[in-house]
Residue frames relative to the residue before (quaternion, step in Angstrom):
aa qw qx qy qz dx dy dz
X 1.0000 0.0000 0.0000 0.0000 0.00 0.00 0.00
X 0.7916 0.3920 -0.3282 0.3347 3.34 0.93 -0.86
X 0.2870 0.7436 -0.4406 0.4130 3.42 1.78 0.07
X 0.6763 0.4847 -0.2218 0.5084 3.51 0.16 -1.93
X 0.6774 0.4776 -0.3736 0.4165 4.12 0.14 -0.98
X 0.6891 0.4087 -0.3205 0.5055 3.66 1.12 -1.09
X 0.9314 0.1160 -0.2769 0.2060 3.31 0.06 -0.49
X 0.2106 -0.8221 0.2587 -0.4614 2.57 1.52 1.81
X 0.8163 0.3213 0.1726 0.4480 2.29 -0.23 -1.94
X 0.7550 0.4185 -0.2242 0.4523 3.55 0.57 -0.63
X 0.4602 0.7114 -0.1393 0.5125 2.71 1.34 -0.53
X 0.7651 0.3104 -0.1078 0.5538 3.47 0.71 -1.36
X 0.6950 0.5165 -0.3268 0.3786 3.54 0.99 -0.62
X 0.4347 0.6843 -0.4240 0.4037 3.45 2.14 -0.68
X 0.7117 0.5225 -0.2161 0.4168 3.25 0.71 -2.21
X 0.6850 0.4940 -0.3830 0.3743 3.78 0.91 -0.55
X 0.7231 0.4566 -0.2197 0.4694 3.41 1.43 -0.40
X 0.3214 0.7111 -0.3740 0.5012 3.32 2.10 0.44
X 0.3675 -0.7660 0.4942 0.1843 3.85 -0.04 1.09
X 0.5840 0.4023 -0.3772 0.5957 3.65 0.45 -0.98
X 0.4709 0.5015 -0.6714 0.2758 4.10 -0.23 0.41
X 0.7187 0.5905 -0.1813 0.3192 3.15 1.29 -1.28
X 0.4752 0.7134 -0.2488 0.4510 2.86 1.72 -1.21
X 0.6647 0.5241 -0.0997 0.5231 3.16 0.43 -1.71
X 0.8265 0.1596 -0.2337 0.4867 3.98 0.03 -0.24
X 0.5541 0.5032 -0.3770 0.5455 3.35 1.21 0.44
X 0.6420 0.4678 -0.3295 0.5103 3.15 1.42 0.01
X 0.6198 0.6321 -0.3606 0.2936 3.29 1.40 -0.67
X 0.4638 0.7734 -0.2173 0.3735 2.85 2.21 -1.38
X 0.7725 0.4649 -0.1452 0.4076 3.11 0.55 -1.50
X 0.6604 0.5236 -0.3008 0.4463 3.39 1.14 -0.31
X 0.5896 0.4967 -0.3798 0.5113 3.28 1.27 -0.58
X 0.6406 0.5804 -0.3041 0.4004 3.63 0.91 -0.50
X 0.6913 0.4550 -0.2868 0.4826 3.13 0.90 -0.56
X 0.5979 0.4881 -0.4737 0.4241 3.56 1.29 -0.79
X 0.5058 0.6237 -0.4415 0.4003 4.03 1.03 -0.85
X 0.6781 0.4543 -0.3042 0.4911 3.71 0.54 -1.13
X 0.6413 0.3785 -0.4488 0.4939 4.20 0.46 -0.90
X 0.6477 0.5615 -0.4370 0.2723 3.79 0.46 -1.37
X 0.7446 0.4523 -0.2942 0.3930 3.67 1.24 -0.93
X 0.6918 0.4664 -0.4094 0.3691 3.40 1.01 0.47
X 0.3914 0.5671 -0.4544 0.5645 3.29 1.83 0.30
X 0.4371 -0.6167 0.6014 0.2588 3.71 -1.80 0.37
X 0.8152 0.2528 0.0024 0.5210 3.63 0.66 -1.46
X 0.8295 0.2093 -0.2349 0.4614 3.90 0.78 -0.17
X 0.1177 0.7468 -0.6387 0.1433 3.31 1.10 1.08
X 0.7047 0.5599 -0.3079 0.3084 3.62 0.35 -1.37
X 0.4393 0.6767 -0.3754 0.4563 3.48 1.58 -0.98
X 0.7593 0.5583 -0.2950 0.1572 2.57 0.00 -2.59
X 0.6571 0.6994 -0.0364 0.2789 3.30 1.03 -2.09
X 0.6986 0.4784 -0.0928 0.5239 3.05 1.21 -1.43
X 0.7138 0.3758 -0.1654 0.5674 3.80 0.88 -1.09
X 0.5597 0.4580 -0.4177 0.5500 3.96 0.63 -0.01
X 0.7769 0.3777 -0.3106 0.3967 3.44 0.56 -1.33
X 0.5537 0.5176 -0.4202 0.4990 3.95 0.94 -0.58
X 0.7215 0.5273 -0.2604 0.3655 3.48 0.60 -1.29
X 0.5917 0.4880 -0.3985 0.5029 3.88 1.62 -0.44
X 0.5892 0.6655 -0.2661 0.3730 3.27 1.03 -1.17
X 0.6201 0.5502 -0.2207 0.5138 3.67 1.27 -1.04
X 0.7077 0.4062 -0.2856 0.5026 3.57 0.41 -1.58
X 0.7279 0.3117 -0.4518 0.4109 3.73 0.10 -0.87
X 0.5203 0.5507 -0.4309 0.4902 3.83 0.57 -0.93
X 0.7453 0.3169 -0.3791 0.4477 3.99 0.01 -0.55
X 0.7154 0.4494 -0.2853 0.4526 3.72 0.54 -0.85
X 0.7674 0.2296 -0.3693 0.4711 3.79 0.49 0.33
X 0.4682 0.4556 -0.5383 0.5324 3.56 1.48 1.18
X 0.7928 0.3700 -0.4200 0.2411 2.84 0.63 -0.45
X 0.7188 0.5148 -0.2107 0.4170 3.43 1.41 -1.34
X 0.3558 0.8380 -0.1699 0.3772 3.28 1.90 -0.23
X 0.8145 0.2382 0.1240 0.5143 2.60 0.46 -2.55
X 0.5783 0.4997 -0.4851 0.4248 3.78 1.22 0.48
X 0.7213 0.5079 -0.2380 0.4064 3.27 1.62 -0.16
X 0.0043 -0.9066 0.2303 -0.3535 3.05 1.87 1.10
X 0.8188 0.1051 0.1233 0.5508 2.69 0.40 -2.04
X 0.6612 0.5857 -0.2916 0.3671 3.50 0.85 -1.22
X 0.7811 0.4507 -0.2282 0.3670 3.71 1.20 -0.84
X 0.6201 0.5256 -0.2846 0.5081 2.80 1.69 0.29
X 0.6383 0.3731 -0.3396 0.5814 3.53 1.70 0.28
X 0.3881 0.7507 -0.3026 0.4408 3.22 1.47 0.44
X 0.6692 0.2983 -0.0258 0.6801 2.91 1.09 -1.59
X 0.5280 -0.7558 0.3521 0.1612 3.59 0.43 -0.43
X 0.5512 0.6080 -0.3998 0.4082 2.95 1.80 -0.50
X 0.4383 0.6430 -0.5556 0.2928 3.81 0.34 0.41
X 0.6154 0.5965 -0.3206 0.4034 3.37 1.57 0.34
X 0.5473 0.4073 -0.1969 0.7041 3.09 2.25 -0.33
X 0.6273 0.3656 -0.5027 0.4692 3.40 0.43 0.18
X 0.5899 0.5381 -0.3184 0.5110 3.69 0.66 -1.24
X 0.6771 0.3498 -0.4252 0.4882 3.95 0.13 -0.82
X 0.3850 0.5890 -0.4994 0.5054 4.26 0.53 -0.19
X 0.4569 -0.5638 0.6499 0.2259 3.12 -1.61 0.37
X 0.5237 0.6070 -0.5195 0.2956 3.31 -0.13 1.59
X 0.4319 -0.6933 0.4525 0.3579 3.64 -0.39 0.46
X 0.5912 -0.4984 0.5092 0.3778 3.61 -1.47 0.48
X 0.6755 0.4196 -0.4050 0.4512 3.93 0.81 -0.54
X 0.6945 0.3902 -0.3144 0.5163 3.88 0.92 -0.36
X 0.3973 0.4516 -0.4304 0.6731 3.82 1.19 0.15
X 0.6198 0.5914 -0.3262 0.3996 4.27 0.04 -0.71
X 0.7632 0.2833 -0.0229 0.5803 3.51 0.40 -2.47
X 0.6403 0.3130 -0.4990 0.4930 4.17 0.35 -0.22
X 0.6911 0.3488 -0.3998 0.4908 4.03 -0.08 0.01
X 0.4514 0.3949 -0.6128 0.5145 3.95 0.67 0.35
X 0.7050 0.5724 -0.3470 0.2345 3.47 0.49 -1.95
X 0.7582 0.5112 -0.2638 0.3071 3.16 1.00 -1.05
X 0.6738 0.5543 -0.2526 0.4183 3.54 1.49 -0.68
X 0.5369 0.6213 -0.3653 0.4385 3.15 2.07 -0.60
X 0.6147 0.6784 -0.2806 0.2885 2.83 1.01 -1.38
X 0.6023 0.5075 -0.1832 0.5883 3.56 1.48 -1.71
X 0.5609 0.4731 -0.4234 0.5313 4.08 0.56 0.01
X 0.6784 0.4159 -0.2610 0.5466 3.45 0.25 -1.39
X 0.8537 0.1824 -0.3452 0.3447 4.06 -0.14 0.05
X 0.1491 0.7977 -0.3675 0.4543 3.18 2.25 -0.17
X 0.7860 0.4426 -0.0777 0.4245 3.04 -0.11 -2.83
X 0.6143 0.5776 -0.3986 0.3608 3.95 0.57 -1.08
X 0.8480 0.4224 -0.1487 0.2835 3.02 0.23 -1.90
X 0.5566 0.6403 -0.2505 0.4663 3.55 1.81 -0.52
X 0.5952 0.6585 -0.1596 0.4320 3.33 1.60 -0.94
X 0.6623 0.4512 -0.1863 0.5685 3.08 0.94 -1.80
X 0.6036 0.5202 -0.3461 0.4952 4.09 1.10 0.06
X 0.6960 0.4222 -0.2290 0.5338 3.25 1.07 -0.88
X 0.7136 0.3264 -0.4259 0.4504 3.62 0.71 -0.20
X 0.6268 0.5004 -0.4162 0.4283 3.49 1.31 -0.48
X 0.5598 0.5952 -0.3602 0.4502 3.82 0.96 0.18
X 0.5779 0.5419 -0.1954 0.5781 3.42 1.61 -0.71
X 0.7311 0.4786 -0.2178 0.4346 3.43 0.91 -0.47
X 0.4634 0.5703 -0.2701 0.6221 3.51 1.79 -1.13
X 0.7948 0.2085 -0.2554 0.5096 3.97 0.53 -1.10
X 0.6018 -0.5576 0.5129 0.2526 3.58 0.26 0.51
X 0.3316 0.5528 -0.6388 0.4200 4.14 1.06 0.25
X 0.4961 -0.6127 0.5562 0.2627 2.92 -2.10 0.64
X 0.1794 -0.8367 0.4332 0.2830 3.51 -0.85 0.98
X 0.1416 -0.8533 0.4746 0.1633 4.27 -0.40 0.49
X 0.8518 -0.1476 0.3084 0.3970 3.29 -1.23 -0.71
X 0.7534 0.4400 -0.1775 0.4553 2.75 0.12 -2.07
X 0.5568 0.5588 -0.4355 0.4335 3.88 0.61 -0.22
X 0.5788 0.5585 -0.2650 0.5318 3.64 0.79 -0.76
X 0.6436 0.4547 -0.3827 0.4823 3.51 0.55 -1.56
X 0.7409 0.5122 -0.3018 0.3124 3.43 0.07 -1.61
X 0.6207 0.4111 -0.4137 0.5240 4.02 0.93 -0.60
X 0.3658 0.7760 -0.4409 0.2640 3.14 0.86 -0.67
X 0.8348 0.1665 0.0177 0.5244 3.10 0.09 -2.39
X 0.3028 0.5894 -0.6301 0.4047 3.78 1.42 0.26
X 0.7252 0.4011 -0.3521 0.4350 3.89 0.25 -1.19
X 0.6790 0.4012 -0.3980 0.4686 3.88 0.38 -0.39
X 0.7956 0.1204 -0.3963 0.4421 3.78 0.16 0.35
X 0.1327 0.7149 -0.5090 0.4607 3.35 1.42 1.46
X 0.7777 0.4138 -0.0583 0.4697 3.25 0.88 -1.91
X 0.7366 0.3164 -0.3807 0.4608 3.75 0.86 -0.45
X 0.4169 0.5584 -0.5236 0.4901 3.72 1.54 -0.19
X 0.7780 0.4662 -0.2161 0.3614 3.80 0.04 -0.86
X 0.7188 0.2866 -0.3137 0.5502 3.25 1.25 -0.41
X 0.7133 0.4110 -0.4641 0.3270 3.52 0.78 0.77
X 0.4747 0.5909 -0.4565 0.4659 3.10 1.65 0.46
X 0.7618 0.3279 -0.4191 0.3693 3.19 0.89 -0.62
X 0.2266 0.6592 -0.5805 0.4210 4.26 1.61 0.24
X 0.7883 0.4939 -0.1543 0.3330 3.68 0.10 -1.90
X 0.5141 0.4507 -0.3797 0.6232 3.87 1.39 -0.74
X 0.6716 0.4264 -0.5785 0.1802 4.01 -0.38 -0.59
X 0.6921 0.4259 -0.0839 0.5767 3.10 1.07 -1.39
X 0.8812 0.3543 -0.1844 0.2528 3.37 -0.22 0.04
X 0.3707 -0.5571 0.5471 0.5029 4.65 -0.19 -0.18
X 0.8048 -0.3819 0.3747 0.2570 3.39 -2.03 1.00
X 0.6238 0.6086 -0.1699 0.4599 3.27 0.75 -1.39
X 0.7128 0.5605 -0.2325 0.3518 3.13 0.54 -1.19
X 0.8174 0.4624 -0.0235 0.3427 2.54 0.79 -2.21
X 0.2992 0.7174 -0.3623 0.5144 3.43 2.25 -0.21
X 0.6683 0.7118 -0.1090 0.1867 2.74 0.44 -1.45
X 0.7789 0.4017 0.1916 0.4419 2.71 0.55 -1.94
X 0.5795 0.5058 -0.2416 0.5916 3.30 1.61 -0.61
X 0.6870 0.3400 -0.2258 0.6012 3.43 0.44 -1.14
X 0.5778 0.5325 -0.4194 0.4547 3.72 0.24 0.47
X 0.6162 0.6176 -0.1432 0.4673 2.88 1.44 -1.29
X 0.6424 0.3867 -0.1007 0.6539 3.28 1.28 -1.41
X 0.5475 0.5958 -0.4667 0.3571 3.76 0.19 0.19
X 0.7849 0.4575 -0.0959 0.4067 2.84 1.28 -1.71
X 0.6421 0.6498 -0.2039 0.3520 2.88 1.48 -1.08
X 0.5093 0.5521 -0.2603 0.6067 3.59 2.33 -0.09
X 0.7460 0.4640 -0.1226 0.4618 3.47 1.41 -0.65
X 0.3934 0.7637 -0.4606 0.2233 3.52 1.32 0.07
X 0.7688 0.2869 -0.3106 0.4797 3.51 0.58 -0.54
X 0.2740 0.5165 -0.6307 0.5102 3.95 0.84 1.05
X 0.5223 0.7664 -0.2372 0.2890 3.30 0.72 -1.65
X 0.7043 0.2401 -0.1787 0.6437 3.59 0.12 -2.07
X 0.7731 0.4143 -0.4630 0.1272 3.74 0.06 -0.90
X 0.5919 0.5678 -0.2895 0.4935 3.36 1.53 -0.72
X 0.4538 0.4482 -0.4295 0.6393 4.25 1.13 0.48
X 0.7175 0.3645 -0.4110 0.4283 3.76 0.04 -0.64
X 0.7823 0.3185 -0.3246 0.4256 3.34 0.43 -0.91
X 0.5451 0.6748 -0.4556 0.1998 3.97 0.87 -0.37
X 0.4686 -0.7134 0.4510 0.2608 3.97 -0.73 0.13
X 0.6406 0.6435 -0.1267 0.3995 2.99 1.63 -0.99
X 0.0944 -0.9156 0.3677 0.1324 3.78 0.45 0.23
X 0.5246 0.5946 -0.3938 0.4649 2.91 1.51 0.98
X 0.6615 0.5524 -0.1347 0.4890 2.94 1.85 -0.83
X 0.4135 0.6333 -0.2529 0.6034 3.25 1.97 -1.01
X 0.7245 0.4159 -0.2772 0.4746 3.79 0.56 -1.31
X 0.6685 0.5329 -0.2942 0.4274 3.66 0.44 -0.77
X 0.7164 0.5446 -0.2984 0.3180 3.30 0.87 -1.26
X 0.4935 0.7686 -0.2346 0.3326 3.14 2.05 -1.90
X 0.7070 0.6188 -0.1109 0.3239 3.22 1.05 -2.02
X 0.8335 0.2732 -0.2114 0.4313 3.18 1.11 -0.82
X 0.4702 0.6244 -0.4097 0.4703 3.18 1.72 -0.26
X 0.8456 0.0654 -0.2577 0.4629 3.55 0.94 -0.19
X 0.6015 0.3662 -0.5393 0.4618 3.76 0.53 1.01
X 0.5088 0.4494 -0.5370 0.5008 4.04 0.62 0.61
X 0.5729 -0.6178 0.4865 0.2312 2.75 -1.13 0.27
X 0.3631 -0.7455 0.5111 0.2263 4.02 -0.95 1.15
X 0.1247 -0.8398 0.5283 0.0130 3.65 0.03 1.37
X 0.4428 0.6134 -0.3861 0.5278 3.34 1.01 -0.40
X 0.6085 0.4881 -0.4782 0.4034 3.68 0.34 -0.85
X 0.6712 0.4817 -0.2508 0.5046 4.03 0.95 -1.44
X 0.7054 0.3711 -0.3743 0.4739 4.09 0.73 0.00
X 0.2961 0.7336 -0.6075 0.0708 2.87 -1.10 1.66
X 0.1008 0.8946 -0.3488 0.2605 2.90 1.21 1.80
X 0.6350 0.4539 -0.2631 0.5670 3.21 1.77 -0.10
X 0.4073 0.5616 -0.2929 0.6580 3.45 1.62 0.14
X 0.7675 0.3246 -0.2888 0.4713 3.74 0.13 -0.92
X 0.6542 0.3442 -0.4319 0.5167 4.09 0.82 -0.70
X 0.4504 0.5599 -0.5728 0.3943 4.05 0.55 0.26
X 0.2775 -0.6840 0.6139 0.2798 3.42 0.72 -1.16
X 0.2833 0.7450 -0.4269 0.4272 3.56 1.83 0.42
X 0.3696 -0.7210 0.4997 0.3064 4.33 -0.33 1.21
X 0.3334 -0.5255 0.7658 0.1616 4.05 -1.11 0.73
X 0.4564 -0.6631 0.5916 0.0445 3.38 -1.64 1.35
X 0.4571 -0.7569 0.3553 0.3032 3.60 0.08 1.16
X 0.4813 0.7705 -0.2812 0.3092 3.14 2.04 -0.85
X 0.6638 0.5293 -0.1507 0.5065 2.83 1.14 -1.94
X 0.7330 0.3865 -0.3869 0.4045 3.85 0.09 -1.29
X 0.2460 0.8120 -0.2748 0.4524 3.57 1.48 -0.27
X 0.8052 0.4995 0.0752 0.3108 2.89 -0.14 -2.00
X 0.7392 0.2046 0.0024 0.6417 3.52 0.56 -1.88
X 0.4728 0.5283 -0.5191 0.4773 3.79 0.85 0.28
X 0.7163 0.4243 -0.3380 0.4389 3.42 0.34 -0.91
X 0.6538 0.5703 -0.2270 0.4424 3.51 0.66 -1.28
X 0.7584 0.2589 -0.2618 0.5379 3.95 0.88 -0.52
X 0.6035 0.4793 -0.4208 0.4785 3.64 1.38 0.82
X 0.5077 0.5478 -0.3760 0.5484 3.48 1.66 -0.93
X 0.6990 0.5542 -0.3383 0.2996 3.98 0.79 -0.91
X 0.6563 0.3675 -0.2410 0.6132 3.63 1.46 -1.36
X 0.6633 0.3608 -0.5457 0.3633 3.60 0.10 0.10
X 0.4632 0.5755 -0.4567 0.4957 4.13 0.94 -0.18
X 0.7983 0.2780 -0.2503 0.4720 3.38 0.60 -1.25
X 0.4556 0.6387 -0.3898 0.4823 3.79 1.03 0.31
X 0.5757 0.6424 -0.1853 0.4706 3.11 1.11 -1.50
X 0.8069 0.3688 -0.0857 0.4533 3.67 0.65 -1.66
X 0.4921 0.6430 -0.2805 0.5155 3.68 1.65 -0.33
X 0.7021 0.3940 -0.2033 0.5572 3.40 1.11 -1.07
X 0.6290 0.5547 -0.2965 0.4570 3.46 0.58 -0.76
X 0.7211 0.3373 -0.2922 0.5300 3.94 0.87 -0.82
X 0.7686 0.2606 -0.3136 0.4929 3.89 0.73 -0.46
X 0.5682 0.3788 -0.6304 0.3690 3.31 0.45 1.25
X 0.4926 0.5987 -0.4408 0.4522 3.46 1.40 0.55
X 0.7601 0.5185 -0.2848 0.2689 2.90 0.92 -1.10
X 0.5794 -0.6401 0.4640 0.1983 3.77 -1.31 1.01
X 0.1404 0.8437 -0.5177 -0.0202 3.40 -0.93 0.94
């Protein structure tokens, strides 16, 4: 345990010393500003306008430093090489695996704070009402933070950066697109395509289940059931794909 806590930690203190963090929430800023400046040229959906731009920065930057982040996990340490001095330590490849998730979660989760506490302090400057359901929604913004991040870092054991870019954001494309998915199998003729579709509609992951960001700028209440529900389900998902990350880089040859 105390392995995972150190390199953790190190881990987080790299990513804190990773400039484009700043970049990246200085962009987030700037987006919320700008949504203040469109909202004031609307009459009736300023409050909308504000609310869905700001959730919607909060998302993109939160997704782009799991992903481009968390493929750089593993790879920059076999880059540099020191995964031969860490590995030669008394630590296992699965605690060398779960203390670099911890650590990138860890950079999401204060990432995800500090962007918030902007977004609600932007809501407050515009007089929008702030509720719950806003909370809920960062909420599960941070849970498909964690299964975006734990499938870049699945895709980095086995695979080049590039790739694993790749492949993640593919991942996360689809994972917005699953019920296109079942509907476009029911209606296909082809029963290869029907099969193919089936497959991914249930082995991707149902992100949509974690967006209720168009629900939260209604000001429309989220069942505790539900956040409940798809909380568990987008932890039961990154810890499978956690699960399968360890399992391939303790195979893997160095």
């Amino acid at each position: 345990m105390r392995s995972i806590v150190v390199i953790a930690f190190n881990t987080f203190r790299e990513n804190l010393r990773d400039k484009i963090l700043y970049n990246l929430l200085i962009f987030a800023g700037l987006l919320m500003g700008a949504s203040i400046l469109i909202g004031a040229l609307t009459i009736d959906e300023q409050d909308k306008i504000i609310a869905d731009m700001g959730l919607a920065s909060i998302n993109l930057i939160g997704v782009i430093i799991a992903i481009f982040v968390g493929i750089g996990l593993v790879s920059k340490e076999i880059e540099r090489r020191t995964i031969y001095t860490i590995l030669a330590k008394p630590i296992s490849r699965s605690q060398f695996i779960l203390g670099k998730y911890v650590g990138l979660a860890i950079t999401l989760a204060v990432n995800l704070v500090i962007m918030f506490a902007v977004f609600v302090f932007t809501l407050w400057m515009t007089q929008v009402t702030i509720t719950m359901v806003l909370v809920q929604a960062a909420a599960l913004m941070m849970v498909e933070f964690l299964v975006v991040t734990a499938t870049a870092l699945f895709f980095s054991t086995f695979s080049t950066p590039t790739l694993s870019a790749a492949l993640t954001l593919g991942l996360y494309l689809i994972g917005h697109l699953t019920s296109d998915l079942k509907a476009l199998a029911e209606k296909s003729s082809s029963e290869v395509t029907k099969a193919v579709m089936t497959a991914l509609y249930y082995l991707c992951p149902n992100l949509e289940l974690l967006n209720v960001k168009g629900q939260a700028v209604s000001g429309v209440p989220l069942d505790w059931s539900y956040q409940f529900s798809a909380t568990l389900y987008g932890l039961l998902y990154a810890s499978l794909l956690l699960a399968g990350a360890a399992t391939i880089f303790q195979r893997r040859d160095f």
